[in-house]
MDAnalysis code that builds the backbone (N, CA, C; Angstrom):
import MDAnalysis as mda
import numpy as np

u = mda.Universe.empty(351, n_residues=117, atom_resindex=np.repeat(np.arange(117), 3), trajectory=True)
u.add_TopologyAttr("name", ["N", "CA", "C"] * 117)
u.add_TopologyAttr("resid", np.arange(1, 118))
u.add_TopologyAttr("resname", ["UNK", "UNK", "UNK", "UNK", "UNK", "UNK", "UNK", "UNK", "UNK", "UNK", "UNK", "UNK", "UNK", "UNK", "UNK", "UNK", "UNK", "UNK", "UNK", "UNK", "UNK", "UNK", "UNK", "UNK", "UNK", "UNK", "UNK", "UNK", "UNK", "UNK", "UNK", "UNK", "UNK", "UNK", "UNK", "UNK", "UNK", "UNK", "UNK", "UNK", "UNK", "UNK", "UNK", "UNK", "UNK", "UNK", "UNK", "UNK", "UNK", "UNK", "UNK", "UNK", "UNK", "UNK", "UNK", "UNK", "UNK", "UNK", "UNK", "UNK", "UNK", "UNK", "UNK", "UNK", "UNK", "UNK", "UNK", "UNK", "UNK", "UNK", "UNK", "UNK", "UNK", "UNK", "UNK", "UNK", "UNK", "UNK", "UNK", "UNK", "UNK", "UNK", "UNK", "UNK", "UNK", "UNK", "UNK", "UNK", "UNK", "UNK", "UNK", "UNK", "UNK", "UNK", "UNK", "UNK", "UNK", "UNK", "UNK", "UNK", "UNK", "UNK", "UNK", "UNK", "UNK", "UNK", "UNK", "UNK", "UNK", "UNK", "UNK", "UNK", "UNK", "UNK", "UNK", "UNK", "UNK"])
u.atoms.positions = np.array([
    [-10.128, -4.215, -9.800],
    [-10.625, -4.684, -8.519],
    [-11.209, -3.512, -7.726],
    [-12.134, -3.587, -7.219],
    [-12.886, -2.868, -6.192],
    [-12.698, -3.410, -4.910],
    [-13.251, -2.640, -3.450],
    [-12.959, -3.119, -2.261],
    [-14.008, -4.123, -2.043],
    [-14.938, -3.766, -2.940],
    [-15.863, -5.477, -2.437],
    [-14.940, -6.791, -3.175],
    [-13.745, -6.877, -3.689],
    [-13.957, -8.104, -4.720],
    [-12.438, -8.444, -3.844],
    [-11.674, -7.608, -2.912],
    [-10.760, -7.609, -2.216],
    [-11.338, -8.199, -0.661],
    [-12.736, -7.445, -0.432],
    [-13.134, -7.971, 0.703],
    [-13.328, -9.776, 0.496],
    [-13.657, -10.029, -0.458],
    [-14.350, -11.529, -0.482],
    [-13.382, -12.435, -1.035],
    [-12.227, -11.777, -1.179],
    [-11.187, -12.822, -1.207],
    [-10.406, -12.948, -0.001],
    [-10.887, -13.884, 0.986],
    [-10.080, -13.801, 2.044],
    [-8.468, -14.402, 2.383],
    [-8.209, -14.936, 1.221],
    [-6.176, -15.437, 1.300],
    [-6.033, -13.749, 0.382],
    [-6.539, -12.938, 0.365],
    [-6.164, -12.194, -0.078],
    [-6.002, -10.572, 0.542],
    [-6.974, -10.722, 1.165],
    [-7.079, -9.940, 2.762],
    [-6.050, -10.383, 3.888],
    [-5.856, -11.430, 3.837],
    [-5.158, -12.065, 4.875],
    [-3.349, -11.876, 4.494],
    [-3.205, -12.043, 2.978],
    [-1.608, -11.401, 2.477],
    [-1.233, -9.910, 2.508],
    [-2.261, -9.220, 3.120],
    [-1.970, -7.783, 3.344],
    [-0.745, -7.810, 4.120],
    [0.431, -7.120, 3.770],
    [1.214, -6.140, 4.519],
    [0.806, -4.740, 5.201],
    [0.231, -4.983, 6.170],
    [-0.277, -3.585, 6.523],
    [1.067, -2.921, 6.749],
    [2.393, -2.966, 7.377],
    [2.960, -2.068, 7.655],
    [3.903, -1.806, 6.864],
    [3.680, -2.511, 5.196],
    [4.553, -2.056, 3.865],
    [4.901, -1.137, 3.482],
    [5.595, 0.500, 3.876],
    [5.522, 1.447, 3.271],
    [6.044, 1.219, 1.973],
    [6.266, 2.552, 1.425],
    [6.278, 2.843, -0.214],
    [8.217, 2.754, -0.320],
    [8.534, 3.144, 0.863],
    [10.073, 3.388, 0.759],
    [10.583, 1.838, 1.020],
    [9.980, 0.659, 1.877],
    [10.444, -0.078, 2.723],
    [10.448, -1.346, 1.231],
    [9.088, -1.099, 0.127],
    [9.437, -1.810, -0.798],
    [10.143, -1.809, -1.627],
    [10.795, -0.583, -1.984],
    [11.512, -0.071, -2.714],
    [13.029, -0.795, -2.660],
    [12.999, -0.617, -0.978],
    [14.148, -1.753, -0.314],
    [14.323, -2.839, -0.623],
    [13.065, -3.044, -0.304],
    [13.590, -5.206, -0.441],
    [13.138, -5.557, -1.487],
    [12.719, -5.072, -2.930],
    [12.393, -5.335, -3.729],
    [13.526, -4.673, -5.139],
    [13.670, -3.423, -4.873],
    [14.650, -3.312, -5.982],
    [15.967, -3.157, -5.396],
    [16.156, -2.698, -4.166],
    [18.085, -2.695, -3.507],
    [18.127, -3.836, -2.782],
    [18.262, -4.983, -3.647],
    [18.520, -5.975, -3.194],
    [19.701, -6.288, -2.062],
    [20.776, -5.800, -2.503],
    [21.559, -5.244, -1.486],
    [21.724, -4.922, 0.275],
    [20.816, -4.282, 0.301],
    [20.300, -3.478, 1.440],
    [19.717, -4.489, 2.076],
    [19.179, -5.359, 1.887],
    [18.205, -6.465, 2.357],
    [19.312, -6.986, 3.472],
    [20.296, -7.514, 3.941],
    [21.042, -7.936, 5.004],
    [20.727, -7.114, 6.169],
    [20.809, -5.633, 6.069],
    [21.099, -4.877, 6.976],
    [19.903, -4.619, 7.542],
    [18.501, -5.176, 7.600],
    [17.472, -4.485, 8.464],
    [16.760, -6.067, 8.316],
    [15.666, -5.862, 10.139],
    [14.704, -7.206, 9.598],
    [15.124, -8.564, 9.055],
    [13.990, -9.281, 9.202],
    [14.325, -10.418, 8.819],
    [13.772, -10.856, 7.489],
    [13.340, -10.453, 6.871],
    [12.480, -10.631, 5.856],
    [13.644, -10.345, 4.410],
    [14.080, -10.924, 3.808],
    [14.674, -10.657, 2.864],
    [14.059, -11.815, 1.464],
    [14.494, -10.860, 0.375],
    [13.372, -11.265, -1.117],
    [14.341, -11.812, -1.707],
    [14.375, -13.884, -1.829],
    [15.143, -14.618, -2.610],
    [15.156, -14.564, -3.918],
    [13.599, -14.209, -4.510],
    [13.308, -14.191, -5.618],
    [12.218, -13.879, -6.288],
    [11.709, -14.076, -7.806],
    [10.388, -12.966, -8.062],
    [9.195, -13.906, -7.689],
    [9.330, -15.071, -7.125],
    [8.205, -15.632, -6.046],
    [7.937, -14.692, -4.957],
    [8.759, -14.139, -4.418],
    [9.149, -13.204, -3.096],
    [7.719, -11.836, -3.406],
    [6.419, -12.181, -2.819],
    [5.658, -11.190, -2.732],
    [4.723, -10.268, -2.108],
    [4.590, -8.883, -2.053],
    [4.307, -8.500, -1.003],
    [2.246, -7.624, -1.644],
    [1.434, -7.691, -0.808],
    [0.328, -6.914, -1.093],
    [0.344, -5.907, 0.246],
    [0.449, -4.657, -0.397],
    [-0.009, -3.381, 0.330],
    [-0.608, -2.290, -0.170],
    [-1.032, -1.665, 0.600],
    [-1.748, -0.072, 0.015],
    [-0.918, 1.324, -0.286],
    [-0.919, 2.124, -0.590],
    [-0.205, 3.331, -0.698],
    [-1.092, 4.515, -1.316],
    [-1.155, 5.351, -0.591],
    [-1.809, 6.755, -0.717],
    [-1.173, 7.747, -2.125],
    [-1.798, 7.739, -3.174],
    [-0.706, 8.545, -4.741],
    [-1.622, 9.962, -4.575],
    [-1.395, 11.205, -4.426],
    [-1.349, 12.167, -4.564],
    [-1.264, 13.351, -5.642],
    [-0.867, 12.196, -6.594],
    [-0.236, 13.300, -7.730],
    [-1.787, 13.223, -8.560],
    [-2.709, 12.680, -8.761],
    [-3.843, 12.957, -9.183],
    [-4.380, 14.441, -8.404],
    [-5.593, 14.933, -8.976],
    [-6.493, 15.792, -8.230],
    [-6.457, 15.242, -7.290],
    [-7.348, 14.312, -6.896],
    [-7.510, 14.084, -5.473],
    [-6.924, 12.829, -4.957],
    [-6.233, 13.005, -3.574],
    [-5.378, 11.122, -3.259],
    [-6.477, 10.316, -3.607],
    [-5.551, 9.132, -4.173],
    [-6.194, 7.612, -4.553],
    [-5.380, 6.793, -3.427],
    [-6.236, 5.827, -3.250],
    [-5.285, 4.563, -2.470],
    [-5.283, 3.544, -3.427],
    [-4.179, 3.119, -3.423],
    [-3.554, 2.003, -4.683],
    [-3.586, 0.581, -3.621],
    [-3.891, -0.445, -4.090],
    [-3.627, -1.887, -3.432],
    [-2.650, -2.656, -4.589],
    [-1.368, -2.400, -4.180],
    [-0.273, -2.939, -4.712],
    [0.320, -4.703, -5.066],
    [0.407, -5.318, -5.689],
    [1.094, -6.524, -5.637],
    [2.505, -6.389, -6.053],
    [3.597, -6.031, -5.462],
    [5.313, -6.079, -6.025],
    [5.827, -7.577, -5.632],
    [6.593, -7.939, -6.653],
    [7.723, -8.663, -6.692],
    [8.775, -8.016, -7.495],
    [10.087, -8.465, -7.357],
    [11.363, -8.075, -7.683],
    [11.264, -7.638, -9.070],
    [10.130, -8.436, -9.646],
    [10.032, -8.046, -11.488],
    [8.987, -6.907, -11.297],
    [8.007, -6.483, -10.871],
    [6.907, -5.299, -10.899],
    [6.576, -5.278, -9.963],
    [5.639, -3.455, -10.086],
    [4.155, -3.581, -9.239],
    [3.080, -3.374, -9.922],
    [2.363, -3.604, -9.585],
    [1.207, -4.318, -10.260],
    [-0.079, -3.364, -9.289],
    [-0.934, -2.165, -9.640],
    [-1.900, -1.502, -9.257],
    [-3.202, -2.533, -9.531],
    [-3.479, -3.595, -8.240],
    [-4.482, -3.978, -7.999],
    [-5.903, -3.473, -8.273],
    [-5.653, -2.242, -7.361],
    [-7.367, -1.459, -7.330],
    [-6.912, -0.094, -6.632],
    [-7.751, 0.880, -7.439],
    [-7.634, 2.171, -7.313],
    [-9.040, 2.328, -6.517],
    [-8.934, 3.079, -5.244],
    [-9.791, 2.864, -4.290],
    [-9.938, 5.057, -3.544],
    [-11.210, 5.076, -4.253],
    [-11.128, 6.418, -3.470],
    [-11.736, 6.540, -1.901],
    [-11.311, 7.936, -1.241],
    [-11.227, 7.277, 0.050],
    [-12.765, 8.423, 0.143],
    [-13.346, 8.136, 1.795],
    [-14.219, 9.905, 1.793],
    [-13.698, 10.829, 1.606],
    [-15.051, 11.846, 0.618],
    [-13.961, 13.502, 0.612],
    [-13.626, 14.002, 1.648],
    [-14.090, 14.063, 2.999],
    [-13.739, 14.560, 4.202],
    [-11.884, 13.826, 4.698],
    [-12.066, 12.296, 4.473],
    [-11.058, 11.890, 4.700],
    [-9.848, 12.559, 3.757],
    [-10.621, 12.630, 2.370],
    [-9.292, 13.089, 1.463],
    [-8.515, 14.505, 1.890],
    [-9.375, 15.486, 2.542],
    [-9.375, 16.620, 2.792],
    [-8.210, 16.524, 3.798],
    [-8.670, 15.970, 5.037],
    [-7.591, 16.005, 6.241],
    [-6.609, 15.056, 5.636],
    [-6.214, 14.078, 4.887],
    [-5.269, 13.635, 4.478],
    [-4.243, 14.784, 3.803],
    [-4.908, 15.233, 2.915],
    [-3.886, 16.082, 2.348],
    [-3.615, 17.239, 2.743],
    [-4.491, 17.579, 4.050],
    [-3.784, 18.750, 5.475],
    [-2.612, 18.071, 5.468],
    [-2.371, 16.830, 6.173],
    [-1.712, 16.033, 7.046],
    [-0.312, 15.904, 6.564],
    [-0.084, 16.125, 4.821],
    [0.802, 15.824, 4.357],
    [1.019, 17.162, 3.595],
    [0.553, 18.320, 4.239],
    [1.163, 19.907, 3.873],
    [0.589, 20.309, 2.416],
    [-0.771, 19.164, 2.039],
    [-0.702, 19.316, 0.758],
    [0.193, 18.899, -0.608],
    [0.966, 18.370, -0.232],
    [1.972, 17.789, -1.356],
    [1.666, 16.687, -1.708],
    [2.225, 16.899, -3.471],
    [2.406, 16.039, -3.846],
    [3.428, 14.591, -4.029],
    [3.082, 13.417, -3.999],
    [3.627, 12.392, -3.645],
    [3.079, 10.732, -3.508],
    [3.770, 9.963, -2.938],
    [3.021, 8.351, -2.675],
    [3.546, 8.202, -1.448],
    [2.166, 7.819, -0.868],
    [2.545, 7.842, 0.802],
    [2.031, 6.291, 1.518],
    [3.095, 5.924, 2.644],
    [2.337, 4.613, 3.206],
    [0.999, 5.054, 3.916],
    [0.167, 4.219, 4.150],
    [-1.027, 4.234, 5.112],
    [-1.239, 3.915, 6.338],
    [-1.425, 4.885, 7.205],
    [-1.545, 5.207, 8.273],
    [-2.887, 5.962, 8.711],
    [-2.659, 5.666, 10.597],
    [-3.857, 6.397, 11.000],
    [-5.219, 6.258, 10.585],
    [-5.425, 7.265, 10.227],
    [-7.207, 6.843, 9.437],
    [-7.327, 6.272, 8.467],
    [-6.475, 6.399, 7.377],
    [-6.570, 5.695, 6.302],
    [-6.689, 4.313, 6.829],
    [-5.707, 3.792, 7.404],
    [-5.382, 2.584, 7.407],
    [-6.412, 2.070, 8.214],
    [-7.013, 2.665, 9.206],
    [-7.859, 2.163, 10.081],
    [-9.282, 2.020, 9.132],
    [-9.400, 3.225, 8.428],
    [-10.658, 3.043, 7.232],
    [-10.747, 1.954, 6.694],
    [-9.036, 1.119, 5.766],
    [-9.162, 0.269, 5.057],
    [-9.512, -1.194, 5.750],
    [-8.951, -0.907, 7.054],
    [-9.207, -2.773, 8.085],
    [-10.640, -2.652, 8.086],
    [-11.189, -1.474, 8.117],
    [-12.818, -1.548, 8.695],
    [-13.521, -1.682, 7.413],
    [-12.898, -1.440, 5.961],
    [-13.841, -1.944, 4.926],
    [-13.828, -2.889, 4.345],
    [-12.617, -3.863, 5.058],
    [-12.285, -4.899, 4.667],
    [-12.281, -5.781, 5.765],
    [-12.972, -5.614, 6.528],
    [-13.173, -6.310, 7.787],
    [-11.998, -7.233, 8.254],
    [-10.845, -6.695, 8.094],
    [-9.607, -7.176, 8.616],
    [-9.480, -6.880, 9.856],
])
């Protein structure tokens, strides 16, 4: 998938979790457990699904991933590179390290505006 084939699916734009981080799925998707103690949102089952983005780092240069998880996988939608300028101050922003990061700030504001969300 590319961001045009994400833009023109609009129940699909519209199931975005924008404020999904990378840690928060980790939560309600594999420590099932944990799910009582925060929010209301808790995952009955592998119907239970979430679409978000996440910034991966460990390549040369950050990729943004558009994720589909349920309790059984995640599933790398579309590998989406961002501007080199953007990539640049991104990986100021995060000391340079390597890692998978939620989307924020510009990123995130980049992705509503190319997806006209």
């Amino acid at each position: 998938m590319q961001l045009e084939d994400i833009r023109k699916n609009r129940d699909l734009v519209n199931a975005i979790d924008w404020d999904m981080t990378p840690e928060e799925a980790v939560r309600l998707y594999l420590e099932w457990g944990n799910n009582w103690a925060r929010g209301n949102y808790v995952i009955r089952s592998k119907d239970d699904v979430s679409h978000y983005f996440v910034v991966n780092t460990w390549k040369e240069t950050p990729v943004i991933y558009f994720i589909r998880r349920n309790s059984d996988e995640a599933v790398e939608l579309a590998e989406i590179s961002m501007p080199q300028d953007m990539e640049k101050r991104f990986m100021k922003s995060v000391g340079n390290n390597k890692g998978v990061y939620a989307i924020e700030g510009e990123v995130k504001a980049w992705l509503k505006e190319q997806l006209q969300a």
